[in-house]
Short mmCIF file of the C-alpha atoms (twelve columns), coordinates in Angstrom:
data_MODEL
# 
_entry.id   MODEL 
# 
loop_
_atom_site.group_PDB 
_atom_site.id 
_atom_site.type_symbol 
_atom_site.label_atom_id 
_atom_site.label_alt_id 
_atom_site.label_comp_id 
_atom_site.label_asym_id 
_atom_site.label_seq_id 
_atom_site.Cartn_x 
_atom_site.Cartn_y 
_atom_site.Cartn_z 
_atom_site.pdbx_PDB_model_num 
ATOM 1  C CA . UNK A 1  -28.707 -54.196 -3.160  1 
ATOM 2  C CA . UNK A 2  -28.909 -55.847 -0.065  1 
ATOM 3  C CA . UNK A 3  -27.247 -53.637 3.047   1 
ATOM 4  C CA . UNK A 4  -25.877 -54.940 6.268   1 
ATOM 5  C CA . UNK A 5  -23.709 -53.554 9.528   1 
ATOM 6  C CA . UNK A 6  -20.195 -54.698 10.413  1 
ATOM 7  C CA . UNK A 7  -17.958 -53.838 12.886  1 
ATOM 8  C CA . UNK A 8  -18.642 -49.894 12.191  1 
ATOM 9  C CA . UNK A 9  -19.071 -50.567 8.154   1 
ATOM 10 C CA . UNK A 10 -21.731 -49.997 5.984   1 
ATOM 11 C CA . UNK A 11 -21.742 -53.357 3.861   1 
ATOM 12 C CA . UNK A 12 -24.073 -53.104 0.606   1 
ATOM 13 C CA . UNK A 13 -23.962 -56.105 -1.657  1 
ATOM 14 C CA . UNK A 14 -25.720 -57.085 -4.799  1 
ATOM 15 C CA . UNK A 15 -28.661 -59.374 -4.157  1 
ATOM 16 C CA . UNK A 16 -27.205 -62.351 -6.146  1 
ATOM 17 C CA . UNK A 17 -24.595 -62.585 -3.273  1 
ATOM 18 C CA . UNK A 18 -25.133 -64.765 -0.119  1 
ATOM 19 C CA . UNK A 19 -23.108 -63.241 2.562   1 
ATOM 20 C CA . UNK A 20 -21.432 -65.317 5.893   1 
ATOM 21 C CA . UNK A 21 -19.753 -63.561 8.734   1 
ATOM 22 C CA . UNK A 22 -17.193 -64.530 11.648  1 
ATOM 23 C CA . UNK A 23 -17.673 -61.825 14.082  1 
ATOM 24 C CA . UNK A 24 -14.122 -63.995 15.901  1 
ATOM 25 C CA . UNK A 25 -11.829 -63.651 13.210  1 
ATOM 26 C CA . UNK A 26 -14.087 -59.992 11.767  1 
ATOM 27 C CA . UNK A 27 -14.426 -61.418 8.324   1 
ATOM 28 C CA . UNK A 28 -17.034 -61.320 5.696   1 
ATOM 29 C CA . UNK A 29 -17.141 -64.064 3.130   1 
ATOM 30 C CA . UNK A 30 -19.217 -63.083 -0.042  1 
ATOM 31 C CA . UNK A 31 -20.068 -66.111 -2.082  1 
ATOM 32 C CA . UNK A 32 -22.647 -67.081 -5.239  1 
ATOM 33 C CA . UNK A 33 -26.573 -67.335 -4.689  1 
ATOM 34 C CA . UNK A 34 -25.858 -71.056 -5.041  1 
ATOM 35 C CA . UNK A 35 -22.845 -71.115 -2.633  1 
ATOM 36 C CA . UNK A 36 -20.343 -72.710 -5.153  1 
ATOM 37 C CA . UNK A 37 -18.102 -69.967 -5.724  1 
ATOM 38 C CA . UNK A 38 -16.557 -67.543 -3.172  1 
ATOM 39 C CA . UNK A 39 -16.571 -63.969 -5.109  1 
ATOM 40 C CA . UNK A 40 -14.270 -61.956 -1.955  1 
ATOM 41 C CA . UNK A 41 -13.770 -61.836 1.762   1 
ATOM 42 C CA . UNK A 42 -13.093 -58.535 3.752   1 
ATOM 43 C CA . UNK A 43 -11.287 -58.763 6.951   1 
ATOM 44 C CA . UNK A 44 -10.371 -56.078 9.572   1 
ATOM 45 C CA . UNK A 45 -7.226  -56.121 11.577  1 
ATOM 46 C CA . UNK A 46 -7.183  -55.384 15.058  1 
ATOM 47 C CA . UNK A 47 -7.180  -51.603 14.105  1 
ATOM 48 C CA . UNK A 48 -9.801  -52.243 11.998  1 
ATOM 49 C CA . UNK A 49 -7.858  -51.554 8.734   1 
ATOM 50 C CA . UNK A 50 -9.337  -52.941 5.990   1 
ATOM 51 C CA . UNK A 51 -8.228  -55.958 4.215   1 
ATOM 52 C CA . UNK A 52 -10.031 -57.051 0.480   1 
ATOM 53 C CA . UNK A 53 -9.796  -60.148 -1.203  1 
ATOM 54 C CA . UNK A 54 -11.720 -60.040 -4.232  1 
ATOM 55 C CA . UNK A 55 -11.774 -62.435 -7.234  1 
ATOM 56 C CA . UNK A 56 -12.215 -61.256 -10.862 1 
ATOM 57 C CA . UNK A 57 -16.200 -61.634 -10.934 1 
ATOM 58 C CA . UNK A 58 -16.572 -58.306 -7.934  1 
ATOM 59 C CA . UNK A 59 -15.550 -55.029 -7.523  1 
ATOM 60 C CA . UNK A 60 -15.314 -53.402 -4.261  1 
ATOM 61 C CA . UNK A 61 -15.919 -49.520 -3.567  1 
ATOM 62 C CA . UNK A 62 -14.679 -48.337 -0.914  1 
ATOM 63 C CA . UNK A 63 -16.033 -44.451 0.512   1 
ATOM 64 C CA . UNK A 64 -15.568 -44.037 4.333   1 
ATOM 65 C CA . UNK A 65 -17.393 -46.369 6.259   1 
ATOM 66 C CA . UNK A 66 -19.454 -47.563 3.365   1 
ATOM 67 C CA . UNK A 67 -18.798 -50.484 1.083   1 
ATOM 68 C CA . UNK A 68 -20.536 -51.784 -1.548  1 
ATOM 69 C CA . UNK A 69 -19.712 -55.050 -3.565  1 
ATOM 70 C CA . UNK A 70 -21.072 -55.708 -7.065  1 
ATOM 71 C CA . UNK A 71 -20.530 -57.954 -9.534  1 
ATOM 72 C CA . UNK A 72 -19.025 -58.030 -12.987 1 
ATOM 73 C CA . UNK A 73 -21.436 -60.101 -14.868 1 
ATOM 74 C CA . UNK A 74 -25.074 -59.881 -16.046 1 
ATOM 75 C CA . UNK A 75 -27.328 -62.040 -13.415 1 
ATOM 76 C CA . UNK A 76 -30.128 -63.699 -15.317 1 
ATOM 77 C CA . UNK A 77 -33.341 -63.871 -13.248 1 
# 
């Protein structure tokens, strides 16, 4: 899993994802390793209330302040 920090969350992400943030508009965009297919985007609001958009292929887990995104397929290597 690859980790990263955003806006007070704990973001941890399966290593096949490739990850782009707008700190302007606080969203997260989680897309494929070969950036054809977007998988999810999380968004905060101005209270920082989570919003999740995820597409079949991810799950998201949600636990406090830490998230972690995986996927719903095997990755071949």
């Amino acid at each position: 899993m690859k980790k990263m920090n955003f806006n007070g969350f704990t973001l941890k992400y399966h290593k096949s994802i490739n990850v782009y943030v707008n700190d302007e508009m606080k969203q997260v965009i989680f897309i494929s390793k070969n950036n054809d297919e977007i998988h999810g985007m999380l968004e905060l609001d101005e209270r920082n209330k989570i919003k999740i958009h995820p597409r079949w292929n991810v799950n998201f887990s949600v636990e406090n302040t830490e998230i972690i995104i995986d996927v719903n397929y095997s990755e071949e290597e």
